[in-house]
Backbone as a printed PyTorch tensor [residue, N CA C, xyz], in Angstrom:
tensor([[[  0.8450,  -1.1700,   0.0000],
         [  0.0000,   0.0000,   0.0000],
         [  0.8920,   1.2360,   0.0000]],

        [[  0.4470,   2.2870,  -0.8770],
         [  1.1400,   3.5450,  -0.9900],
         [  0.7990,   4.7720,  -0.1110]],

        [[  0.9980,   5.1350,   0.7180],
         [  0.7870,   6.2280,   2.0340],
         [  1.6130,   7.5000,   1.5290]],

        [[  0.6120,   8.3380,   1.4520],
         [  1.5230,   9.7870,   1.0380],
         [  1.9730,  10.4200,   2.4010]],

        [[  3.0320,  10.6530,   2.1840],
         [  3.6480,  11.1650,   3.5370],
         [  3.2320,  12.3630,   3.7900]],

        [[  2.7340,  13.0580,   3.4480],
         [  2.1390,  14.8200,   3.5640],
         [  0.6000,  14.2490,   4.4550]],

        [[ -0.2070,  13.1440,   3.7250],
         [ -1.1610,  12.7900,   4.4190],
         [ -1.0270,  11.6560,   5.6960]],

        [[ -0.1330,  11.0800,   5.9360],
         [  0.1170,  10.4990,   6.8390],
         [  0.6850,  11.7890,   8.2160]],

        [[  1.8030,  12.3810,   7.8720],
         [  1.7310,  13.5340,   8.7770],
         [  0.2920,  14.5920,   9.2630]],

        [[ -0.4220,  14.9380,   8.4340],
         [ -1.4360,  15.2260,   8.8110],
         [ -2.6340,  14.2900,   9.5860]],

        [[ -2.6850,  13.4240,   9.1890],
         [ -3.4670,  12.4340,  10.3240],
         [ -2.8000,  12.2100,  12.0520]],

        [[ -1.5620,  11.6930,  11.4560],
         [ -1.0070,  11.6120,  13.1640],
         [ -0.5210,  12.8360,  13.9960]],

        [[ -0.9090,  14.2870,  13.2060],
         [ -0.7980,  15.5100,  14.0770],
         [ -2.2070,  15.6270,  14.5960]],

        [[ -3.5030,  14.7810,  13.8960],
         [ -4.4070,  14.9760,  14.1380],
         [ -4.5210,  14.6800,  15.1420]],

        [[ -4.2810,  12.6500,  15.4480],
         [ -4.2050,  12.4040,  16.9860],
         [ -4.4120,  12.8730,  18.3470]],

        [[ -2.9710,  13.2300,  18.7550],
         [ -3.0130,  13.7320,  19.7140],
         [ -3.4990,  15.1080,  19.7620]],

        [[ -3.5380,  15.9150,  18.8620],
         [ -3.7570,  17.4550,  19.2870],
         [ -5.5990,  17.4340,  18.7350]],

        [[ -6.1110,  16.7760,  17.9320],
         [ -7.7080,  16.6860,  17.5950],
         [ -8.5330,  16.0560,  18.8510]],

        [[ -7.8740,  14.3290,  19.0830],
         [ -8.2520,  13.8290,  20.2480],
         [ -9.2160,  12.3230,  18.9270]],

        [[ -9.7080,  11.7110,  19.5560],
         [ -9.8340,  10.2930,  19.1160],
         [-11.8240,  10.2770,  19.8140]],

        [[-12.2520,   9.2390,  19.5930],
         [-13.2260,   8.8610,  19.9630],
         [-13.3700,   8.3250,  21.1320]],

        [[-13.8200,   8.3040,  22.5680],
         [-13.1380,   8.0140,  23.4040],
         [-14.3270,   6.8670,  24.5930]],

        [[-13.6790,   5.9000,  25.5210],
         [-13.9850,   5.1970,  26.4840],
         [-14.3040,   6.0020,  27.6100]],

        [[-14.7710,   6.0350,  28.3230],
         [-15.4780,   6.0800,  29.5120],
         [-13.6640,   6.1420,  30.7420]],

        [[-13.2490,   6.8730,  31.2340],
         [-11.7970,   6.7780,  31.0750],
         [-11.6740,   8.1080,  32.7340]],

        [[-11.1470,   7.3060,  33.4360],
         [-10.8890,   8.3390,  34.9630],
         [-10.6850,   9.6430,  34.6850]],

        [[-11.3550,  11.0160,  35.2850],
         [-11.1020,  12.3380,  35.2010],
         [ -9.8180,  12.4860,  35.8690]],

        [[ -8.5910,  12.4550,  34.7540],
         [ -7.1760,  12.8130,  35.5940],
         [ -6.0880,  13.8320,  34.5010]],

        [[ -5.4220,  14.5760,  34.7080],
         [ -4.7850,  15.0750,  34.2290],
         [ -4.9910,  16.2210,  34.4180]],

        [[ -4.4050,  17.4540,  33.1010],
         [ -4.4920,  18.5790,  32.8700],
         [ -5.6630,  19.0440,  32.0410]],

        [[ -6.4440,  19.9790,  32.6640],
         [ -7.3590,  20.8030,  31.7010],
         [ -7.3200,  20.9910,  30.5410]],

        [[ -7.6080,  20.7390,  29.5080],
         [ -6.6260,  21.0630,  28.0350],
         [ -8.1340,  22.1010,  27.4890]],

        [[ -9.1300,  22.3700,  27.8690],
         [-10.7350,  23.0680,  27.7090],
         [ -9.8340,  24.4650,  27.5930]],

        [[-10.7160,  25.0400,  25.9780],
         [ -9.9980,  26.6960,  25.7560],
         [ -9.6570,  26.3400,  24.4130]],

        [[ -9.2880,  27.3800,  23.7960],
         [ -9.1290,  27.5730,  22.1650],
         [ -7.7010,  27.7080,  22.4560]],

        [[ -7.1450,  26.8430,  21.2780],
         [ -5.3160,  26.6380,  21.4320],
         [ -5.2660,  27.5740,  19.9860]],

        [[ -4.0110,  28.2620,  19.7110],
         [ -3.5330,  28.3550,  18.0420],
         [ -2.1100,  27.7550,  18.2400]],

        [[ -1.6350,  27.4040,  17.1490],
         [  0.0530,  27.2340,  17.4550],
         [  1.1000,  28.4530,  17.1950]],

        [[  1.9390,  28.4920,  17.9690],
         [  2.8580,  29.4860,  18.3450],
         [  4.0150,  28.5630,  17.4790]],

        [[  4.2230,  29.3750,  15.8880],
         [  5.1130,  28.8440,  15.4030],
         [  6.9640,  29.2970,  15.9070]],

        [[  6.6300,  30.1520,  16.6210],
         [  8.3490,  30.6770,  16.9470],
         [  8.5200,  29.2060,  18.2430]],

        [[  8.0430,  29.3130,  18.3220],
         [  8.1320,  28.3270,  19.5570],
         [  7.9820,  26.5400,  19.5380]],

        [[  7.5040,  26.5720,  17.8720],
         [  7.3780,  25.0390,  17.6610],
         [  8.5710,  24.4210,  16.9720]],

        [[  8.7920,  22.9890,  16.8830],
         [ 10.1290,  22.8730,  15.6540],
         [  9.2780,  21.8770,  14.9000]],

        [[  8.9450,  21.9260,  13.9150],
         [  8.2320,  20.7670,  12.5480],
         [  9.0510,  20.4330,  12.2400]],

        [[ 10.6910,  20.2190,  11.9510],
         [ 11.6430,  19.7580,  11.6560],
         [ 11.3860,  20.1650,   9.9950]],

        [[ 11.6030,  19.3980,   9.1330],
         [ 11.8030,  20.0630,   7.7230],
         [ 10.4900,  19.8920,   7.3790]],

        [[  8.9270,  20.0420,   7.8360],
         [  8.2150,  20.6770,   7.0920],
         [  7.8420,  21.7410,   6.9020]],

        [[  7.2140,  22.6470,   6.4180],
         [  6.7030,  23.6570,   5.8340],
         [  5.7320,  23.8720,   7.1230]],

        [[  5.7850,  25.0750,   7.4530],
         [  4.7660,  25.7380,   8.4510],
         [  3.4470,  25.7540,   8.2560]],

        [[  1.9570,  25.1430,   8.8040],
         [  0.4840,  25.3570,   8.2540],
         [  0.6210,  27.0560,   8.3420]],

        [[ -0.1550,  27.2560,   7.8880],
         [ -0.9920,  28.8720,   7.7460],
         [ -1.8520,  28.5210,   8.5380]],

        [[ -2.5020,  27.7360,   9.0260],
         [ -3.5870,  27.9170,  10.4540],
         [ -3.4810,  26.4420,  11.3400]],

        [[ -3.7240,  26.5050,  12.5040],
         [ -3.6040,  25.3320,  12.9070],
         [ -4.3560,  25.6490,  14.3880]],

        [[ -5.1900,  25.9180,  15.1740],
         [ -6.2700,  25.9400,  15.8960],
         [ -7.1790,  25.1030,  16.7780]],

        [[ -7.1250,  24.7440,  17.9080],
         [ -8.3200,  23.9830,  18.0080],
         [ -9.3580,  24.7160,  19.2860]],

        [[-10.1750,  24.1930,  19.0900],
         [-11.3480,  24.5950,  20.4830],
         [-11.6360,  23.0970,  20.8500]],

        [[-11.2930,  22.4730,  22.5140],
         [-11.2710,  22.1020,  22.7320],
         [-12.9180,  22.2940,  24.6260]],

        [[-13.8220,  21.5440,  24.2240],
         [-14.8850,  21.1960,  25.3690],
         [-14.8610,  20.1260,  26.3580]],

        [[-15.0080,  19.9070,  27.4240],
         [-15.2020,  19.0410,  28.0810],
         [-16.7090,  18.6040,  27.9180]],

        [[-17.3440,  17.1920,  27.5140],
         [-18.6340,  16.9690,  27.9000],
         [-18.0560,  15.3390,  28.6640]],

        [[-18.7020,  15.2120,  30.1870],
         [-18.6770,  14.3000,  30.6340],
         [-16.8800,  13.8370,  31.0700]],

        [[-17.0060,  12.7220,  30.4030],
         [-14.9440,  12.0910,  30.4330],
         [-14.6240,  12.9410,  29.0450]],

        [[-15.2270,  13.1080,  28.3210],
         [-14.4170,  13.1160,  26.8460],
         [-14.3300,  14.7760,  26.5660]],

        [[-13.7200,  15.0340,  25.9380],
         [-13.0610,  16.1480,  25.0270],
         [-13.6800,  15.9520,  23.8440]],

        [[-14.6980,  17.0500,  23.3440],
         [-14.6750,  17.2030,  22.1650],
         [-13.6480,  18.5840,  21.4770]],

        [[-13.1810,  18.3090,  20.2180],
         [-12.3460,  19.0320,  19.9150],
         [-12.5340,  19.5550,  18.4720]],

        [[-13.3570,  21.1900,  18.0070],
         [-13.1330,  20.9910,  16.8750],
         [-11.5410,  21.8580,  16.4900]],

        [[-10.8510,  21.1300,  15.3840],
         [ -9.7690,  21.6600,  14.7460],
         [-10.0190,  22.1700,  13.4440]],

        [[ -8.8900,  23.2680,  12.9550],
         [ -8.8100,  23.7120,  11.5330],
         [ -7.8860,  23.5720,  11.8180]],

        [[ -7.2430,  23.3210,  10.5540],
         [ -5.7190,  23.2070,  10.3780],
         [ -5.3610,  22.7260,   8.4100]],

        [[ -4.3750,  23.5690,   8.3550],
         [ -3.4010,  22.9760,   6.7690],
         [ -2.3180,  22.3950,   6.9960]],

        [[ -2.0210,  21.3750,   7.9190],
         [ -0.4910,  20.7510,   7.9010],
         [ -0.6060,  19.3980,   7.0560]],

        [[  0.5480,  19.2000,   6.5020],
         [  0.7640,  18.2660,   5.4560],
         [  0.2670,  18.5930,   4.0190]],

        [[  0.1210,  19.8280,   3.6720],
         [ -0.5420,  20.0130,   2.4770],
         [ -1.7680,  19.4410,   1.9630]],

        [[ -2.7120,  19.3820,   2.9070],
         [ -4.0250,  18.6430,   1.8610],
         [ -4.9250,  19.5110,   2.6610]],

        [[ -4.8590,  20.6540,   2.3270],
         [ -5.5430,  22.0370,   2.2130],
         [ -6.1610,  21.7680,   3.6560]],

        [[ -6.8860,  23.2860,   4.1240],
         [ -7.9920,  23.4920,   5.2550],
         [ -8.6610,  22.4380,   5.4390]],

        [[ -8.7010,  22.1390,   6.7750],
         [ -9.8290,  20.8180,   6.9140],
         [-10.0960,  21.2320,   8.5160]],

        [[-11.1910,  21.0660,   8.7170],
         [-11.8370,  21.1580,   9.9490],
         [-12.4450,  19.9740,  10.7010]],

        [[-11.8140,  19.3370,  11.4450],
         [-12.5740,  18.2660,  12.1550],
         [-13.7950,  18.2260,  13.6560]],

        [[-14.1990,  17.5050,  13.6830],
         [-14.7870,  17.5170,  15.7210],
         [-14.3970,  16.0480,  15.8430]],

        [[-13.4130,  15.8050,  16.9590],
         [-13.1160,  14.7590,  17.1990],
         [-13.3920,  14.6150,  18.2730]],

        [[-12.7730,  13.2380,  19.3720],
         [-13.0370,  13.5520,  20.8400],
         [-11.6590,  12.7200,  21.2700]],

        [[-11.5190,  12.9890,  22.4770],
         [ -9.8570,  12.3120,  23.4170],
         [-10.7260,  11.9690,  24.8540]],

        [[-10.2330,  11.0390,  25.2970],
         [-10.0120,  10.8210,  26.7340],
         [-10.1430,  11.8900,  27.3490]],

        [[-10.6460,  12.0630,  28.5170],
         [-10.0960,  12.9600,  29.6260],
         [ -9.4960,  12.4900,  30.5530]],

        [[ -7.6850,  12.1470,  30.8830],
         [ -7.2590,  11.4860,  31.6060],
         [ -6.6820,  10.0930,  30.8450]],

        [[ -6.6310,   9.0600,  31.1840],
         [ -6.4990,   7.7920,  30.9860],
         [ -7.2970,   7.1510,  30.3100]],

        [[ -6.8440,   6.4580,  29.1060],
         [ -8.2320,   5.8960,  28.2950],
         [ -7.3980,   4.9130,  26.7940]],

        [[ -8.5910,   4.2240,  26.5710],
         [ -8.0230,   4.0850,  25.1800],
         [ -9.5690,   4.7510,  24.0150]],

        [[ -9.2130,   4.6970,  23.3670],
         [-10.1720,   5.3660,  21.8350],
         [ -9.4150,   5.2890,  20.4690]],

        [[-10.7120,   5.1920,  19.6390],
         [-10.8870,   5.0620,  18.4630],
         [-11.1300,   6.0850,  17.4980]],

        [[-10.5270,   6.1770,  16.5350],
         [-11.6830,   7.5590,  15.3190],
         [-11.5890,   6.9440,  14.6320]],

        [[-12.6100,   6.7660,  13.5570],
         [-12.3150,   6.6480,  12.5640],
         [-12.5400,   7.9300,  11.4840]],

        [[-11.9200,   7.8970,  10.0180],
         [-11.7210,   9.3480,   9.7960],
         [-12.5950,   8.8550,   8.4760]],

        [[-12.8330,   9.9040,   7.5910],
         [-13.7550,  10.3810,   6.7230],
         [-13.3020,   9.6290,   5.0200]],

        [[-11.7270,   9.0890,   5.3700],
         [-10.8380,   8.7860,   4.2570],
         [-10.8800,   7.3530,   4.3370]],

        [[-11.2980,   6.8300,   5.6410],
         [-11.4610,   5.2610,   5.7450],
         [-10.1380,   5.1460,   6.4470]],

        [[ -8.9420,   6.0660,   6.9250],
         [ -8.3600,   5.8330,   7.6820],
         [ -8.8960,   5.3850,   9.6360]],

        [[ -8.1460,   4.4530,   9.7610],
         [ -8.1440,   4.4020,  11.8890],
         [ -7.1110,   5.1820,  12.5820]],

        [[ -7.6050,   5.9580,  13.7600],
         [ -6.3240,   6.4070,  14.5300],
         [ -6.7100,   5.8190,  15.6370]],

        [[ -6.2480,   4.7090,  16.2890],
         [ -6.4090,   4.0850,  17.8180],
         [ -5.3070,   4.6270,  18.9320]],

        [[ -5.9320,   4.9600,  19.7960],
         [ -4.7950,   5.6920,  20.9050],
         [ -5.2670,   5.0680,  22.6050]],

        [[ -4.1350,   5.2880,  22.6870],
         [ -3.7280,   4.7820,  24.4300],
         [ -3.2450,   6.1430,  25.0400]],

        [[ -3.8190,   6.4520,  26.2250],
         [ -3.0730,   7.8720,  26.9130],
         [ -3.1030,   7.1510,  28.3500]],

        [[ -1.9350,   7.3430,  29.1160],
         [ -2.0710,   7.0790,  30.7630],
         [ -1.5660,   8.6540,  30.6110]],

        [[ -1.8170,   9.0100,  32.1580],
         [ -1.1990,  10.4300,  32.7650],
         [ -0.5150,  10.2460,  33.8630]],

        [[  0.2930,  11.1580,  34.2490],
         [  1.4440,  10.7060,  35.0330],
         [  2.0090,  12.6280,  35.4790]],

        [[  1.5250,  12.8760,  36.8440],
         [  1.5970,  14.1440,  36.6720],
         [  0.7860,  14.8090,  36.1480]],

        [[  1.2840,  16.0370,  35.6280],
         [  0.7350,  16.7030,  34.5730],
         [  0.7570,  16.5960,  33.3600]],

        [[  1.4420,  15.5730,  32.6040],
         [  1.6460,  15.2440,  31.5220],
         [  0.6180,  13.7790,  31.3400]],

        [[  0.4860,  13.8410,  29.7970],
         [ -0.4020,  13.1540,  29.3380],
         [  0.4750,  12.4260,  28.2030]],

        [[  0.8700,  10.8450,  28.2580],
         [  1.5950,  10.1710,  27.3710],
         [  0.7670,   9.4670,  26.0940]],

        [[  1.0370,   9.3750,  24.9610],
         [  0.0660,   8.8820,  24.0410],
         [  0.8550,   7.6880,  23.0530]],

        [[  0.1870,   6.9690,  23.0070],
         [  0.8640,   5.7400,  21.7720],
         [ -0.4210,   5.4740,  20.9220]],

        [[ -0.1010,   5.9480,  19.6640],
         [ -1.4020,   5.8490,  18.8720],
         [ -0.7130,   4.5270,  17.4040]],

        [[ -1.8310,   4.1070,  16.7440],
         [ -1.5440,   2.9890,  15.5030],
         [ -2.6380,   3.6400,  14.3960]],

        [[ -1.9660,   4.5610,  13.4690],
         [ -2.7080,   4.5410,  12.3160],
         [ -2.5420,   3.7560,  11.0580]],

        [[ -3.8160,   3.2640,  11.0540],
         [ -4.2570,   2.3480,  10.1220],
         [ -5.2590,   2.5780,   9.0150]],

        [[ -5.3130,   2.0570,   7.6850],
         [ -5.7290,   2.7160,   6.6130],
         [ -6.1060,   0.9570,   6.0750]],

        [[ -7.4660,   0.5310,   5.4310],
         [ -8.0730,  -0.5810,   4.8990],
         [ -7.2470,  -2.0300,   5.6460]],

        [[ -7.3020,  -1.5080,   7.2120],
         [ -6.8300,  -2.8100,   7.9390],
         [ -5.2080,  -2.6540,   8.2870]],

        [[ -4.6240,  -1.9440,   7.7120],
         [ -2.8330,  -2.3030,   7.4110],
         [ -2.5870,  -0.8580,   8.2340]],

        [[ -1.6670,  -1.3900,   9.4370],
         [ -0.9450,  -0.1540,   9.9460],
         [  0.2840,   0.5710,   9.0050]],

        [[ -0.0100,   1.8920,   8.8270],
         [  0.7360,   2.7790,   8.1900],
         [  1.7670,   3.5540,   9.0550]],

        [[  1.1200,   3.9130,  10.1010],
         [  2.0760,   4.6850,  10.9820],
         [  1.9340,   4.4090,  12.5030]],

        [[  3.0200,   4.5320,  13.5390],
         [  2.8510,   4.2820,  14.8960],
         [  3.2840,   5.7670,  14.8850]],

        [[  3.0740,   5.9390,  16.3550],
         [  3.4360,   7.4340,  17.1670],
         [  3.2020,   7.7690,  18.4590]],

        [[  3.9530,   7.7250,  19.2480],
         [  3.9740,   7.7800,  20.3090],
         [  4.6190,   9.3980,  20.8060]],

        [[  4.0610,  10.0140,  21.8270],
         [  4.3420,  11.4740,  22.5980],
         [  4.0700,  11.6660,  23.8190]],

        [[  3.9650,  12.6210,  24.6850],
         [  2.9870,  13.3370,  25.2500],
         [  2.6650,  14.8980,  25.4230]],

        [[  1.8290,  15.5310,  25.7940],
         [  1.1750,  16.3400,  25.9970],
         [  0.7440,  17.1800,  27.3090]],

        [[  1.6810,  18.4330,  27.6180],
         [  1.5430,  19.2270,  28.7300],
         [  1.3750,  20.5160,  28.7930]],

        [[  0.9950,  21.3340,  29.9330],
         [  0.8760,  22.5100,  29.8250],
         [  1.8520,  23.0110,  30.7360]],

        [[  1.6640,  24.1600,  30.4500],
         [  2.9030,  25.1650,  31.2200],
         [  2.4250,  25.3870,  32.5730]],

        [[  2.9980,  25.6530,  33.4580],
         [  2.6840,  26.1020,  35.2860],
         [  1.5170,  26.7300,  35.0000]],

        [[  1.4240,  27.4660,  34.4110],
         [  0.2670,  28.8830,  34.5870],
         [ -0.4630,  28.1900,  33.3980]],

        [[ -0.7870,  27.3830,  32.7430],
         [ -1.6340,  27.1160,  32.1480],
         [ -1.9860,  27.5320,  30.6880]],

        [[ -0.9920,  28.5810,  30.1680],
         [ -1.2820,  29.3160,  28.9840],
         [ -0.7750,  28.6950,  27.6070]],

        [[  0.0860,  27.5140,  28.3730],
         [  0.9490,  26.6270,  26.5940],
         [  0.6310,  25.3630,  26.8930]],

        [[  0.2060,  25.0660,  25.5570],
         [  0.2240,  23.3020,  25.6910],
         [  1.1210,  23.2750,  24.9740]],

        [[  2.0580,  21.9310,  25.2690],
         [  3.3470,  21.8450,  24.5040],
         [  2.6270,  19.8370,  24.3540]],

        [[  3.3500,  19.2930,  22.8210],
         [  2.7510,  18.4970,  22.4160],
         [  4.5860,  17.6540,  21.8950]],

        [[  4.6920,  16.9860,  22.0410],
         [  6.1300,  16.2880,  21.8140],
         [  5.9430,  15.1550,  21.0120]],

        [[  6.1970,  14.6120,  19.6750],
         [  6.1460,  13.1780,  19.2220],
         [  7.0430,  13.2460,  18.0820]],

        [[  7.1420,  11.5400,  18.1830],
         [  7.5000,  11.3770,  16.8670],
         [  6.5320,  10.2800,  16.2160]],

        [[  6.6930,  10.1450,  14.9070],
         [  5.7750,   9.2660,  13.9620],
         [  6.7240,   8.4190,  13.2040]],

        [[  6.2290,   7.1250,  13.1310],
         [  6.7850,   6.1780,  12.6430],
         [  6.3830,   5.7560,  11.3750]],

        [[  6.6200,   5.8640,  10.4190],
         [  6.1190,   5.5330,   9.2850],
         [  5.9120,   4.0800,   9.0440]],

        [[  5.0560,   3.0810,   8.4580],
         [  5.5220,   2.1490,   8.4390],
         [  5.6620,   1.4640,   7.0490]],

        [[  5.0800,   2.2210,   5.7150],
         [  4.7160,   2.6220,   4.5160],
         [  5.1850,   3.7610,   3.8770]],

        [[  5.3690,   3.6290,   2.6710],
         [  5.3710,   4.5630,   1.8190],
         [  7.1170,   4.9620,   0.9200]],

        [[  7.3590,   6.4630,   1.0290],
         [  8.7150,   6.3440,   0.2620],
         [  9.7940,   6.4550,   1.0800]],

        [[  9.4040,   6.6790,   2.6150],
         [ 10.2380,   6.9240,   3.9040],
         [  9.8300,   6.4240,   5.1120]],

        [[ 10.4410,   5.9400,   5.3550],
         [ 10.0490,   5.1220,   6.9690],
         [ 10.7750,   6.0970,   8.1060]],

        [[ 11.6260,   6.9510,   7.3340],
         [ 12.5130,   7.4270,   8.6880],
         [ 11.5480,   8.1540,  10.0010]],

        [[ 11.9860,   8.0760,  10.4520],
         [ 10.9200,   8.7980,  12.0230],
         [ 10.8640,  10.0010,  11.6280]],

        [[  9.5250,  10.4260,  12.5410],
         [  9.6650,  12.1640,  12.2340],
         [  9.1720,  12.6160,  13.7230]],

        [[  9.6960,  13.9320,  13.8840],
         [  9.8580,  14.5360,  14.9370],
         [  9.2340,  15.5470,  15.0780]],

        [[  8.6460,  15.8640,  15.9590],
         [  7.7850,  17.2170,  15.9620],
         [  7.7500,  17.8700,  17.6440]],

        [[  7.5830,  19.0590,  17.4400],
         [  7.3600,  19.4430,  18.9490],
         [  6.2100,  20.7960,  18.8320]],

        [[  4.7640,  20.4810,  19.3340],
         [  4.3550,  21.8250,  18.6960],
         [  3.9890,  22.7110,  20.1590]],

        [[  3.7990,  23.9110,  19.9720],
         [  3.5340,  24.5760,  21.1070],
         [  2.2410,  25.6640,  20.7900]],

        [[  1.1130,  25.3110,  21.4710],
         [ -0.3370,  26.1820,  21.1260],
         [ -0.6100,  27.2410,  22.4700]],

        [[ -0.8320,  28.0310,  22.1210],
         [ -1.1080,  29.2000,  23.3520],
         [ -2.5170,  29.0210,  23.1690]],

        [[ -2.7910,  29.5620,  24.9700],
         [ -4.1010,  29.5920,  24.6900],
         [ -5.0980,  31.0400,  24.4180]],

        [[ -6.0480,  31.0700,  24.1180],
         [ -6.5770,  31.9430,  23.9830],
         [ -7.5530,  32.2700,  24.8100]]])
């Protein structure tokens, strides 16, 4: 199977920073509720190209996070999702609109929130990715740390990302 790497990066940024479909999962961690943008002086994408928007509004209903995002990373133009994440500890599911899966695992530990996700596309894992996800003392940065594993396509090499969203 052929995995475009522009669209594989854009799915597994989706992950952790959109949030997944989620289990019934202990109220633990950090607040992540509030409209994020990303603070590109402050992020490193390593050699991709910077989105022109990247955003989310993030709700608490119940355990779960709903999250809608806009964002252009990976080149496959504006796209706006509502996804949902755990609140705390959990595992979840999305499935996406392309017939891709993003399955994720988060424990918390502190204030930080660790994630190991498996995206999968007509059954066949394409990419692993594992991170986590914290905020600053005062609450105003979420900082988001991963890398992605390719497991398809014209590069397998890992990719690295570190993004940083202020809040609004």
């Amino acid at each position: 199977m052929r995995t475009s790497r522009a669209l594989l990066i854009a799915f597994a940024l989706l992950a952790p920073s959109a949030g997944l479909a989620a289990q019934q999962a202990p109220a633990k961690g950090a607040d992540l509720t509030g409209t994020w943008v990303i603070n590109l002086a402050k992020s490193d994408l390593g050699t991709l190209p910077p989105p022109t928007i990247d955003s989310s509004t993030i709700t608490r209903v119940g355990n779960v996070y709903e999250i809608t995002s806009t964002s252009d990373f990976g080149g496959q133009g504006t796209q706006r999702r509502v996804l949902k994440w755990p609140v705390g500890e959990g595992e979840a599911s999305n499935d996406m609109s392309n017939g891709a899966t993003i399955r994720t695992t988060t424990k918390v530990q502190h204030d930080t929130t660790a994630f190991s996700s498996t995206i999968s596309m007509q059954g066949q894992t394409v990419a692993l990715q594992t991170g986590r996800t914290y905020l600053s003392p005062d609450g105003k940065t979420m900082t988001r740390e991963m890398e992605i594993q390719p497991m398809a396509g014209p590069s397998t090499d890992p990719i690295h990302f570190r993004l940083v969203y202020d809040r609004k």
